[in-house]
C-alpha positions, 0 to 999 in steps of 0.5 A, spaced: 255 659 398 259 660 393 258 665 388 257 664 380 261 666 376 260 666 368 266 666 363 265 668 356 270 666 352 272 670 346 279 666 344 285 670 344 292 670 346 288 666 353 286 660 348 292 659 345 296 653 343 302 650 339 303 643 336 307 641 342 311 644 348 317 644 344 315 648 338 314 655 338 309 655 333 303 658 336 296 659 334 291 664 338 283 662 339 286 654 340 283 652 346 276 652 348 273 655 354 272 647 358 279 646 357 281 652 360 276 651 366 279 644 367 286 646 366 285 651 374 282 645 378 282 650 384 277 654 381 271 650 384 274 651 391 272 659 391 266 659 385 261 655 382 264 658 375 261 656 368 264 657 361 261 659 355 264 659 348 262 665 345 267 666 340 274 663 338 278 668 335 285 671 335 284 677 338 285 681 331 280 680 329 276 683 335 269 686 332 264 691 332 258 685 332 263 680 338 262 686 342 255 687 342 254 680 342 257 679 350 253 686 351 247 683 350 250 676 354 252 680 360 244 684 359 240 677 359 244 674 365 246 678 369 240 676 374 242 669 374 250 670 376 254 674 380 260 676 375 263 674 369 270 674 366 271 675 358 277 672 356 280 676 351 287 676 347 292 681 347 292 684 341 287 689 344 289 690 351 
């Protein structure tokens, strides 16, 4: 079987995006968790991955409260998947 993998999504450098292609204008905590899921199709083929959308920030903005919210996330359910991935940006690395 496959295992369950939960991604916490907090937005960041992970998440995000620009008008289009050939802009460099860019915006952080643009993309949501499904989309960047659905953006890696082979991830099925080596888990049972679920995305949540905890928050959708630039990774500046990064805090106390965002902090403990995945804590206790992770804490509540930790029986019921065998890992998590928490996207985060770049700015606190």
């Amino acid at each position: 079987a496959l295992p369950n993998i939960t991604i916490l999504a907090t937005g960041g450098t992970i998440a995000g995006g620009g008008d289009s292609a050939t802009k460099s204008n860019y915006t952080a905590g643009k993309v949501g968790v499904e989309n960047l899921v659905n953006a890696v199709p082979q991830l099925k083929d080596i888990a049972n991955v679920k995305g949540e959308q905890v928050v959708n920030i630039g990774s500046q903005d990064m805090n106390d409260d965002v902090w403990l919210t995945l804590a206790k996330k992770i804490n509540t359910d930790c029986d019921k998947t065998d890992g998590f991935v928490i996207t985060h940006g770049t700015d606190t690395m």
